[in-house]
Every structure is written in structure tokens, then in C-alpha cells.
FIGU-533571 format. One record per residue: x, y negated, z of N, C-alpha, C, O in turn; residue number from 1; residue in three letters. Coordinates in steps of 0.001 Angstrom, whole numbers, plus 524288, in hexadecimal, padded with zeros to 5 digits. Each point is the difference from the previous one (the first is absolute). Layout:
N
- X | Y | Z | X | Y | Z | X | Y | Z | X | Y | Z | NUM | ALA
...
end
This chain:
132
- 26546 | 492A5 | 7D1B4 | 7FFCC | 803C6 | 7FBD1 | 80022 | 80577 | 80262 | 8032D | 800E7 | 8037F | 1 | UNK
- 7F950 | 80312 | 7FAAF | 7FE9F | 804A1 | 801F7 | 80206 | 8038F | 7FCBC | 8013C | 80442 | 801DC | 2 | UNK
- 7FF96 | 7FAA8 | 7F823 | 7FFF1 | 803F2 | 7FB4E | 8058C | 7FF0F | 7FC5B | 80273 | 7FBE6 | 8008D | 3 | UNK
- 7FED1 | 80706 | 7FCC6 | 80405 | 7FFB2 | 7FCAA | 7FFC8 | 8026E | 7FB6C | 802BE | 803F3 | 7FFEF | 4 | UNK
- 7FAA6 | 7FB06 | 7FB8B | 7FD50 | 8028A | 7FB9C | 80344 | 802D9 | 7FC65 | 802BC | 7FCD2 | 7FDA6 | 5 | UNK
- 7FE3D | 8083A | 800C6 | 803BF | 80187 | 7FC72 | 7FD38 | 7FF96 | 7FBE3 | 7FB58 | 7FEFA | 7FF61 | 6 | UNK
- 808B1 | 8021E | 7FD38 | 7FE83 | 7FED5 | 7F8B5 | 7FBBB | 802C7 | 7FE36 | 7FC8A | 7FD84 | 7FDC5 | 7 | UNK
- 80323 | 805F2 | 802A2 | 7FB8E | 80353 | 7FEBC | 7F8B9 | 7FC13 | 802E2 | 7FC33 | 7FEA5 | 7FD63 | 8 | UNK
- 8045E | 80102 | 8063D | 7FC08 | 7FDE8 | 801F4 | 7FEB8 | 7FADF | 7FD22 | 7FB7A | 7FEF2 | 7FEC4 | 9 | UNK
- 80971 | 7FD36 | 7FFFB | 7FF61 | 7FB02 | 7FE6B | 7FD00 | 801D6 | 7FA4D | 7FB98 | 7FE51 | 7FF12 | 10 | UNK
- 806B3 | 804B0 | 7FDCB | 7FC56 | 80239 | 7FABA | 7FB47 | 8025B | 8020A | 7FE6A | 802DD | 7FC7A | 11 | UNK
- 7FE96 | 7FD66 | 80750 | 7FD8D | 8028B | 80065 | 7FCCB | 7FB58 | 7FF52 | 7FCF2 | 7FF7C | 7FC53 | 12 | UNK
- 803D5 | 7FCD8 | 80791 | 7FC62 | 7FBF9 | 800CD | 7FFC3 | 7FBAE | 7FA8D | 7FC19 | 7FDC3 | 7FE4E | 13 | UNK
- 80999 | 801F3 | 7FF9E | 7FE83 | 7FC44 | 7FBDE | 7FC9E | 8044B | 7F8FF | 7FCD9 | 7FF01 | 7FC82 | 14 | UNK
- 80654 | 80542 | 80509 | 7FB60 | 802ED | 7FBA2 | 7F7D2 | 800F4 | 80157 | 7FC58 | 8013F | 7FD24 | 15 | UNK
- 8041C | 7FD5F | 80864 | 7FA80 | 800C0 | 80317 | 7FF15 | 8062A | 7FF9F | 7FB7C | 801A6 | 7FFE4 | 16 | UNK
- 80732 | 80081 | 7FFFD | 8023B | 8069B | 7FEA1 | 7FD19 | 803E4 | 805D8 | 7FF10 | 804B6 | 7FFC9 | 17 | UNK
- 80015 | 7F823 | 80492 | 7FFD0 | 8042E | 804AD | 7FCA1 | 7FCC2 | 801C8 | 80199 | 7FB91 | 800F5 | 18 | UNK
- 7F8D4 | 805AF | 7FFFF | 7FCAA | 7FD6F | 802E0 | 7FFCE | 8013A | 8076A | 7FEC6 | 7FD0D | 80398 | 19 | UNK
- 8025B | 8067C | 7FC64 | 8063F | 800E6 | 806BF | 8015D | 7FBDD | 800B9 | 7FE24 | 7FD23 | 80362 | 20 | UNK
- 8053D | 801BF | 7F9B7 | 804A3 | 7FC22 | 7FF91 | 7FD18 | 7F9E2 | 8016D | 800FC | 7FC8E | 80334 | 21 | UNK
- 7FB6F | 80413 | 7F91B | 7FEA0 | 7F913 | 7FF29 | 7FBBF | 80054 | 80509 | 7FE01 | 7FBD6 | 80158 | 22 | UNK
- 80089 | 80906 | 80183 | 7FC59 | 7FDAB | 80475 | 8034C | 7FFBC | 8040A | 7FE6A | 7FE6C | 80442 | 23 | UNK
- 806FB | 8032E | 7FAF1 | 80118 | 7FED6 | 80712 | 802F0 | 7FBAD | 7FF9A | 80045 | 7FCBD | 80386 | 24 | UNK
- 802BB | 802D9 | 7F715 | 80227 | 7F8FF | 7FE21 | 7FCDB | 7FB92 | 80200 | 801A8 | 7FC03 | 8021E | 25 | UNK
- 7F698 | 80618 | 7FC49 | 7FC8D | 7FB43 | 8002F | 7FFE7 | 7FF4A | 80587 | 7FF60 | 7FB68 | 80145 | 26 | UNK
- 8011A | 80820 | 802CF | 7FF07 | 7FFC6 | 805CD | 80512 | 7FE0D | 801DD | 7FFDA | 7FDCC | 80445 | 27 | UNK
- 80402 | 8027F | 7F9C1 | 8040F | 7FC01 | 80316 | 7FEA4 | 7FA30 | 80110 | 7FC27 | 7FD7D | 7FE94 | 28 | UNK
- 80776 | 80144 | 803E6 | 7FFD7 | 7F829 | 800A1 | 80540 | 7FCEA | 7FC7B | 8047A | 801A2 | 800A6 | 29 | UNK
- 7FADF | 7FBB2 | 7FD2E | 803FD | 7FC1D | 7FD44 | 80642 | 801E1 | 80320 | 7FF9E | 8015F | 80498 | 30 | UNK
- 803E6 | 7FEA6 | 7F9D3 | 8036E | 80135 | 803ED | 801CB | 805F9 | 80266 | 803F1 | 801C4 | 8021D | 31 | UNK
- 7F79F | 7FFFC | 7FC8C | 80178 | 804FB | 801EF | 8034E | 8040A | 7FC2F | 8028C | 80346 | 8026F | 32 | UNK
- 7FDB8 | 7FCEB | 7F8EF | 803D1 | 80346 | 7FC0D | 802E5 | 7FC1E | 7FF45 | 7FF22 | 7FB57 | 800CF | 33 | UNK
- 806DF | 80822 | 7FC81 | 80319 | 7FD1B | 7FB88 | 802AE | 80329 | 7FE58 | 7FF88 | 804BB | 800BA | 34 | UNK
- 80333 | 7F972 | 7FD2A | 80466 | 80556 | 7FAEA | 80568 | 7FF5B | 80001 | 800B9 | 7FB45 | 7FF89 | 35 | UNK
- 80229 | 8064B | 800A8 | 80504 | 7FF01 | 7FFA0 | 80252 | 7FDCE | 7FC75 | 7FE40 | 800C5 | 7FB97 | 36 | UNK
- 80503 | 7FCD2 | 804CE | 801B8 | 7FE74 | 7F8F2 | 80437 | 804FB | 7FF3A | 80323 | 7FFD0 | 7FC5D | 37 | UNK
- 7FCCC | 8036D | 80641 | 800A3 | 80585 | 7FBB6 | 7FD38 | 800E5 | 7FD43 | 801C1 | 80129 | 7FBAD | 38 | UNK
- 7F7D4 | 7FEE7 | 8050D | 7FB9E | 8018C | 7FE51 | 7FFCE | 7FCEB | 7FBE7 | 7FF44 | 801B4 | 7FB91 | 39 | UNK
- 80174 | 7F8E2 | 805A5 | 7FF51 | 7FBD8 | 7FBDB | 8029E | 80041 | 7FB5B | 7FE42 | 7FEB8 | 7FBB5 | 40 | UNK
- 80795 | 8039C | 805A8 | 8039E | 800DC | 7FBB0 | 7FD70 | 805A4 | 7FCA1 | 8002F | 80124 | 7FB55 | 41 | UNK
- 7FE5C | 80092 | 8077C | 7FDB9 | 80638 | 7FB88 | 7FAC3 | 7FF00 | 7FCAE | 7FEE7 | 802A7 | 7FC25 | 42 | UNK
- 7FDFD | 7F946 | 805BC | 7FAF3 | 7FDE7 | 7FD81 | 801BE | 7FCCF | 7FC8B | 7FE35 | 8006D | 7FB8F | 43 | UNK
- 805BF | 7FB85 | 80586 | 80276 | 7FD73 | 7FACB | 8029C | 801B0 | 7FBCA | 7FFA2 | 7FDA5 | 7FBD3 | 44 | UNK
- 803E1 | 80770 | 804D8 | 800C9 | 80329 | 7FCF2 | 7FB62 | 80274 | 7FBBD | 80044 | 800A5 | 7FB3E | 45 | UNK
- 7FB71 | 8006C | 80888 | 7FC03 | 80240 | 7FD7E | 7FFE9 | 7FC4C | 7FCC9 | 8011F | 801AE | 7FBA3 | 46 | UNK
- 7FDE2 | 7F8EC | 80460 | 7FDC9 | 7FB16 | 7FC48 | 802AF | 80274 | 7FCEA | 7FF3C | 80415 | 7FD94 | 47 | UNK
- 80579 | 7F7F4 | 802BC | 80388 | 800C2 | 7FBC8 | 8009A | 803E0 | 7FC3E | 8022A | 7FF41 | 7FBC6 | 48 | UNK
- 7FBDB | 8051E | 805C1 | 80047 | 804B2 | 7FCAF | 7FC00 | 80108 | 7FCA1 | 80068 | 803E1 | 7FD2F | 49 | UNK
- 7FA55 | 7F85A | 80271 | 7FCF9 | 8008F | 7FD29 | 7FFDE | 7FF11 | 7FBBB | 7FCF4 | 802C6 | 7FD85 | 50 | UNK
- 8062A | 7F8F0 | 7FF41 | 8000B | 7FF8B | 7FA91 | 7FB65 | 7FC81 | 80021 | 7FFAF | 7FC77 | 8033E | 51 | UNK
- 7FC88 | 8047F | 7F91B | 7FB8A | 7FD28 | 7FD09 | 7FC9E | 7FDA4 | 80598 | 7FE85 | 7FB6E | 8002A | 52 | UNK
- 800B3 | 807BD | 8038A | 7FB15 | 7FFDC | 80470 | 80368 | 7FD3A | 80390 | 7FDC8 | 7FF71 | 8043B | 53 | UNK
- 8060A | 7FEEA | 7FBB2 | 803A1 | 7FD77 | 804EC | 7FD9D | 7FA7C | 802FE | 80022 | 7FF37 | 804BE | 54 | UNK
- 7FDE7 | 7FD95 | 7F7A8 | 7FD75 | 7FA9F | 800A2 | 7FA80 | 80284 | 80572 | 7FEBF | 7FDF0 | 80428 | 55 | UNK
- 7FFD5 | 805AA | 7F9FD | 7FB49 | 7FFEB | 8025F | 80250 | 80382 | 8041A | 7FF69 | 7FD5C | 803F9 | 56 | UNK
- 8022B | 805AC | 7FD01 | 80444 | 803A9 | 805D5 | 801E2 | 7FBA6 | 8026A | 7FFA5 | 8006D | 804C6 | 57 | UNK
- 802CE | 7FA4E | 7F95C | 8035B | 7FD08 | 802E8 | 7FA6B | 7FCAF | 801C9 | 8006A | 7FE8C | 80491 | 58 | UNK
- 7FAEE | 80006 | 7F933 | 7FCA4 | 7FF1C | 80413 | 7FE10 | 8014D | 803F0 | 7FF8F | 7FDB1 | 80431 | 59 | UNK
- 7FF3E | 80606 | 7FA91 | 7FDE3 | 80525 | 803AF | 80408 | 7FFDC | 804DA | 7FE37 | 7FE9D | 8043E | 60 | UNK
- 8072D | 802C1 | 7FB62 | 80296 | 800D4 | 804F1 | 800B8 | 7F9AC | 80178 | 802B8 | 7FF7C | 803EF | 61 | UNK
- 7FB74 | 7FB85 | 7F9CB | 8006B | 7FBC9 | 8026F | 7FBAD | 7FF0A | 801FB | 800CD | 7FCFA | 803A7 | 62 | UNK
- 7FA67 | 8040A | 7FBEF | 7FC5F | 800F7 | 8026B | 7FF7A | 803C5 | 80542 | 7FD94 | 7FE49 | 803C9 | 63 | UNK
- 8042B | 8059C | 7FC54 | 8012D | 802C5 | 80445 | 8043C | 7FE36 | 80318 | 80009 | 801C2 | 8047A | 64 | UNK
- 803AA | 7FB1B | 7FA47 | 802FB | 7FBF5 | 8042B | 7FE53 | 7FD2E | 80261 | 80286 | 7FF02 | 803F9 | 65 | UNK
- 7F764 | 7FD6D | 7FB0B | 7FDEE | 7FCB1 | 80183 | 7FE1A | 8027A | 80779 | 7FFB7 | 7FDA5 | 8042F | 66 | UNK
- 7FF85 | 80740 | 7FA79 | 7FE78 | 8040B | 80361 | 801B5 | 8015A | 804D9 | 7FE83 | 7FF60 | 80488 | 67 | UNK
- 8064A | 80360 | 7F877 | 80354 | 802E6 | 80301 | 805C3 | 7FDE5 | 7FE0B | 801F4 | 7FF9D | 7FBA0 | 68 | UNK
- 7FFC2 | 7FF4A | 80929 | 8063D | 7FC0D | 7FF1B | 80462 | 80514 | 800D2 | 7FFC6 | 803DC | 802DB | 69 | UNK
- 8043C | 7FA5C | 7F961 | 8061B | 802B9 | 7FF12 | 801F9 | 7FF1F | 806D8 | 7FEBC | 7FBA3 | 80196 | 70 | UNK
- 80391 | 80726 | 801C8 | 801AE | 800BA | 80231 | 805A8 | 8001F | 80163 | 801A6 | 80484 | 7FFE8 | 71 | UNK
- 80239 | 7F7AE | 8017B | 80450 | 80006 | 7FD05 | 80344 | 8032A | 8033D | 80007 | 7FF40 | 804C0 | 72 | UNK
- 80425 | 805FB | 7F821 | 803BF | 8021E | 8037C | 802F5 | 7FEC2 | 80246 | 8035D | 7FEAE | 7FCD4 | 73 | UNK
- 7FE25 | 800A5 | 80715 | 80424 | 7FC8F | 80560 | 803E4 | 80410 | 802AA | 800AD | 8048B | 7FE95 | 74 | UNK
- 800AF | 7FA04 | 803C2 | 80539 | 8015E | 80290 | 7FEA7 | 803EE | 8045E | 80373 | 801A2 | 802EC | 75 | UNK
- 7F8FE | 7FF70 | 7FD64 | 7FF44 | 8031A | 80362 | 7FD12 | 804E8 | 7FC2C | 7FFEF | 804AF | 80114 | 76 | UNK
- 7FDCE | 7F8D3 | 7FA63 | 7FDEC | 80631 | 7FEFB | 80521 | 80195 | 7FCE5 | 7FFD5 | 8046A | 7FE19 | 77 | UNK
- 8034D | 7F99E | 80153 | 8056C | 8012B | 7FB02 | 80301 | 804FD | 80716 | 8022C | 80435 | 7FF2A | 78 | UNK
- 7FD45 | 7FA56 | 804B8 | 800C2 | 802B0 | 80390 | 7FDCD | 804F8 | 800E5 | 8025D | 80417 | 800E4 | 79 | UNK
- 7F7D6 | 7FB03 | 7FEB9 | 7FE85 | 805B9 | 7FFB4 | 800BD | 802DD | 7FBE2 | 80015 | 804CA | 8006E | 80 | UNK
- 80070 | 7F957 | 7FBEF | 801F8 | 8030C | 7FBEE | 80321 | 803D1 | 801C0 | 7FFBB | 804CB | 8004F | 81 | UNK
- 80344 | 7F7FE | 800C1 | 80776 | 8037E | 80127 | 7FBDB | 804C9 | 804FC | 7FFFB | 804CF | 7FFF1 | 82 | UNK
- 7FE3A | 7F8FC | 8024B | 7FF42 | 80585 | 80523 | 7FC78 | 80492 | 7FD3B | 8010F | 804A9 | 8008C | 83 | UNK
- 7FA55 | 7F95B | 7FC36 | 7FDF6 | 803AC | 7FEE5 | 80222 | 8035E | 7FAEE | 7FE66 | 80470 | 7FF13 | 84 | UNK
- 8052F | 7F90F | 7FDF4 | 80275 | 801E1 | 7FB3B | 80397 | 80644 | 801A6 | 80087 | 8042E | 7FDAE | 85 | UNK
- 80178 | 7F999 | 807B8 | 8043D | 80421 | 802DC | 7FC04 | 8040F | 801BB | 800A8 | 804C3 | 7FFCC | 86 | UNK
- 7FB6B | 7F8EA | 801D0 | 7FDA2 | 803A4 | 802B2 | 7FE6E | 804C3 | 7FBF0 | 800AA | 80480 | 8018E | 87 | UNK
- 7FC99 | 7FA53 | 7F79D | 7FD3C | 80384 | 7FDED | 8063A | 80124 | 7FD0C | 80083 | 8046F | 7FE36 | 88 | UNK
- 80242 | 7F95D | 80171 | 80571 | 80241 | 7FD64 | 7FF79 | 80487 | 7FBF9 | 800A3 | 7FFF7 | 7FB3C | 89 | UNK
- 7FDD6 | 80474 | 8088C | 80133 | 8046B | 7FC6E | 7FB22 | 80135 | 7FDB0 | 7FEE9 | 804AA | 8006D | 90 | UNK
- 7FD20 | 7F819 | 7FCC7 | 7FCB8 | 7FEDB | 7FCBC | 7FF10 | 7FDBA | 7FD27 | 7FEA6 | 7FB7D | 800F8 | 91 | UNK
- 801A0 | 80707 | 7F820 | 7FEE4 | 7FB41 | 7FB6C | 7FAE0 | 7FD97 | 80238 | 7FC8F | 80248 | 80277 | 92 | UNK
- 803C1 | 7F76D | 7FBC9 | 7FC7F | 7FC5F | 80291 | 8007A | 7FC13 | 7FB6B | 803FD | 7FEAD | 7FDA9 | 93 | UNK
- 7F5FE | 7FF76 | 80176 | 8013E | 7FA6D | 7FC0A | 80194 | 7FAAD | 802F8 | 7FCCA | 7FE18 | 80308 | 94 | UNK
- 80780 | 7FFC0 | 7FC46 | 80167 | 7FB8F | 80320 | 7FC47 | 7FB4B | 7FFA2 | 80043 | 7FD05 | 803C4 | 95 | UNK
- 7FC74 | 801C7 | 7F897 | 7FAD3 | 7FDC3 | 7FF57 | 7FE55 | 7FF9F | 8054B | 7FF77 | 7FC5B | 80318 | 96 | UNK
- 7FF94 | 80A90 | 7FD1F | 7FAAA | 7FF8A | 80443 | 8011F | 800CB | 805BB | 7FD55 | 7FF18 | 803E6 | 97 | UNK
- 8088C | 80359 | 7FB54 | 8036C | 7FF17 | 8041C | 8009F | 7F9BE | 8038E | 7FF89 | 7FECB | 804A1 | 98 | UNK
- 8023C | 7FD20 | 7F487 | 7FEFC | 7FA56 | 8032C | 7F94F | 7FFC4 | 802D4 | 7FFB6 | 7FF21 | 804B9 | 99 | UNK
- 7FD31 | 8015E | 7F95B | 7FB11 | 7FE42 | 801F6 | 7FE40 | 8024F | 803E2 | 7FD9E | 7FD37 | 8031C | 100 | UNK
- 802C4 | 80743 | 7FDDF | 800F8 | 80304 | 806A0 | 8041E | 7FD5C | 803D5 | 7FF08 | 80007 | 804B6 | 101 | UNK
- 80508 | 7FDF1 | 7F9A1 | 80259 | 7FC7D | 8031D | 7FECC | 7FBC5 | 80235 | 800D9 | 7FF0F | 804A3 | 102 | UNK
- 7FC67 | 7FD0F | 7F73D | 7FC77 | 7FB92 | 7FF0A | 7FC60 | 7FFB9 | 804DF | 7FF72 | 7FC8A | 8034A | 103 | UNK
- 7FDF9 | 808D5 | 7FC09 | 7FAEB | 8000A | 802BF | 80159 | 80212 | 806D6 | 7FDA5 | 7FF16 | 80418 | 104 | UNK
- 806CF | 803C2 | 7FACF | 800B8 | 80153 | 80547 | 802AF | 7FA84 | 803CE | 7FEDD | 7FF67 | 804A2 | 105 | UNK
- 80408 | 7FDB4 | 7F903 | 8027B | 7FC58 | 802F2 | 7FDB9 | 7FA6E | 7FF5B | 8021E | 7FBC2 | 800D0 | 106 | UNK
- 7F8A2 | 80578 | 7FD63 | 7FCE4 | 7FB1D | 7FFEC | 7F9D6 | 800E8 | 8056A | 7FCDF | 7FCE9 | 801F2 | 107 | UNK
- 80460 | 80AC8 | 7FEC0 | 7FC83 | 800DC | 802A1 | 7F93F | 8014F | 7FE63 | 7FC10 | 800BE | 802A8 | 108 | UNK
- 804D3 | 7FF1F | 7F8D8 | 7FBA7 | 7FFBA | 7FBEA | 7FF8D | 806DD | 7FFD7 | 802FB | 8036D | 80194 | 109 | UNK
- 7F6D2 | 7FCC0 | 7FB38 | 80014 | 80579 | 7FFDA | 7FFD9 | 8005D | 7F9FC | 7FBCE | 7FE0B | 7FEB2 | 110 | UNK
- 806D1 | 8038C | 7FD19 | 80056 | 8013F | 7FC5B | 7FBEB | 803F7 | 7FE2D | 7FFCA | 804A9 | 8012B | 111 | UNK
- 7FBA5 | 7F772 | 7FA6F | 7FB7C | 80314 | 7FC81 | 80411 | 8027B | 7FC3B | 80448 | 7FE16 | 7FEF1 | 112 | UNK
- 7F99E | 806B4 | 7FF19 | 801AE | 80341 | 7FA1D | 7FCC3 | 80293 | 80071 | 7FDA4 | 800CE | 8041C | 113 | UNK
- 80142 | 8019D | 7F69A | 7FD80 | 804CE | 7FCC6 | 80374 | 80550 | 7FFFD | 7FE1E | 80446 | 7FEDA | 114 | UNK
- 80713 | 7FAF1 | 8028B | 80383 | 80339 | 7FC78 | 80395 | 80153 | 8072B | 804CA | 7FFE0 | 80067 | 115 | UNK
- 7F751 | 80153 | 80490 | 801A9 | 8010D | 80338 | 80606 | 801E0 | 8012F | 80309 | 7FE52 | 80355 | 116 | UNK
- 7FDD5 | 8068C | 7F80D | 8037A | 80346 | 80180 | 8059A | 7FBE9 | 7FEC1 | 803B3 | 7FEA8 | 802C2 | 117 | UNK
- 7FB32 | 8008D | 7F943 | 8050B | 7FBED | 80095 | 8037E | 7FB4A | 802F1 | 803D8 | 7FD87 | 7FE81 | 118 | UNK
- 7F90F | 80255 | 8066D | 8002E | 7FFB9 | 80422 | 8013F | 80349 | 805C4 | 801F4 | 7FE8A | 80425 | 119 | UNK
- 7FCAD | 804CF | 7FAA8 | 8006D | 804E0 | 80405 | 805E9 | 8002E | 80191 | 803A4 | 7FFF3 | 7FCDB | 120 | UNK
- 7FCE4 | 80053 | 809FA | 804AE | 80061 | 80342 | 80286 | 7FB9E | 8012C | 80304 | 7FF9F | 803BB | 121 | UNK
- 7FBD0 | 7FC83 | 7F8E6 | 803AE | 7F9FA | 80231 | 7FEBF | 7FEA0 | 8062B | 7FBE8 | 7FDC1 | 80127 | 122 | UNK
- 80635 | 80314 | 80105 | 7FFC8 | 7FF9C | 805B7 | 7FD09 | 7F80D | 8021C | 801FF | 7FBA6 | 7FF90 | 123 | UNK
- 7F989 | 805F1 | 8023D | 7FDB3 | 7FB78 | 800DD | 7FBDB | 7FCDE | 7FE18 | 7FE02 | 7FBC5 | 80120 | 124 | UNK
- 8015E | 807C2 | 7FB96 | 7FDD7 | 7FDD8 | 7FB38 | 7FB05 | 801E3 | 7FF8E | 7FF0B | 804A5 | 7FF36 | 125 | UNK
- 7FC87 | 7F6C3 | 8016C | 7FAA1 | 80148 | 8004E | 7FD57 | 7FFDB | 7FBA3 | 800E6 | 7FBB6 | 7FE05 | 126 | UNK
- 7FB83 | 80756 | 7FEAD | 7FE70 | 80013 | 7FA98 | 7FB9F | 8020D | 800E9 | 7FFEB | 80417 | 80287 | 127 | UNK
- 7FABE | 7F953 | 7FB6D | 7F9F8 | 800DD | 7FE03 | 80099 | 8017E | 7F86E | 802F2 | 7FEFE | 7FC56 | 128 | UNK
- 7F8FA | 8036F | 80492 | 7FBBF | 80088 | 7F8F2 | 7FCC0 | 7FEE6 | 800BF | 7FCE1 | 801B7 | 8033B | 129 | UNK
- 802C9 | 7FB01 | 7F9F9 | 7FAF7 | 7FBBF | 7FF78 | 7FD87 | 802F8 | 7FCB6 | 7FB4E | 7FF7F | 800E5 | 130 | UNK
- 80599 | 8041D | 7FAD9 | 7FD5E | 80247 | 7FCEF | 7FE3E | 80314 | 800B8 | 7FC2B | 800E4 | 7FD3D | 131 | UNK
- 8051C | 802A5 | 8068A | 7FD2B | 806BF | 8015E | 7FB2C | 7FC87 | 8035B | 7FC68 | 80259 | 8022A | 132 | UNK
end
């Protein structure tokens, strides 16, 4: 595994929203992305939050599982946490994306987003836009 997909990207690809997005997705190999089940937990939220359209969102992101597999958090990224948490300390930070910069750093992965900046300074931490 080469990639580590944040939330934003996963809507990108299951809305077909960024044609960016879906050509460098199509040029990967089987294996090469996955998502965190942080990620997973914020896309299921999304379901759930739909009301009437939920049936068809909970396909959609089960369809995009078929894809790209949940990534499960372990003991070592619950570690980087703690180093990089100290490190940005004296910065409001969403702990969301905080976990998934952790994720990606102690899995060695380079973490895709749209939403760069929210990322910015975590020490280690390699991040592409697939969209620009």
C-alpha cells in the first residue's frame, strides 16, 4: 500500500466529483490505496446523516469498500499520535485529521487530501492533491 485516502477524496471518488481524482485512482494497482477507519467512521456518519437518501449513500460507500479497504488503527499509530499531538500542541487541530496523519505517518503511507492545510506541520507526514 502506497496511499492513505482522506475523507474528502473518498467523496470525491464515490460522488465521481473530480475527474483528477478518478484518473490517478484509475492508474493505481489493486492494493495500492486504503482509508483509515477514521475515514471510515466520518463517511459512515455521513450515511447515517442522510435521512431519506441513506439506503443509497450506504451503497455507494459499500461499493467503494470493495475498492479501497478500512485500514485498521494499531498500536503504533495510537503512538504517533501521542508524538505528533505534542509536537503541534500549541495549535487548534481537528483530532479527526490529526488521527489520520498519524495513521498515515506510522503506516508510512503518504496521505491524499483536498484540504492540504489541515494537515500542515505534522512532522513526517507526507501529503499529495490529487485535485489541483
Amino acid at each position: 500500500m502506497r496511499y492513505l485516502l482522506d475523507t474528502n477524496i473518498c467523496i470525491y471518488l464515490i460522488r465521481e466529483e473530480s475527474p483528477a481524482v478518478a484518473r490517478r485512482f484509475a492508474a493505481l494497482h489493486v492494493g495500492d490505496v486504503g482509508m483509515s477507519v477514521i475515514t471510515l467512521a466520518e463517511l459512515r456518519y455521513g450515511v447515517e446523516s442522510r435521512g431519506a437518501d441513506r439506503k443509497r449513500h450506504e451503497r455507494a460507500l459499500n461499493a467503494l469498500l470493495t475498492e479501497i479497504p478500512a485500514v485498521p488503527f494499531d498500536a503504533r499509530a495510537a503512538a504517533t499520535d501521542g508524538v505528533i499531538r505534542a509536537a503541534v500542541r500549541d495549535r487548534k487541530r481537528d483530532a479527526l485529521d490529526r488521527l489520520i496523519a498519524a495513521h498515515a505517518i506510522s503506516a508510512g503511507l503518504i496521505l491524499v487530501t483536498n484540504n492540504v492545510a489541515d494537515f500542515d506541520g505534522y512532522p513526517g507526514l507526507r501529503v499529495e492533491n490529487w485535485v489541483e
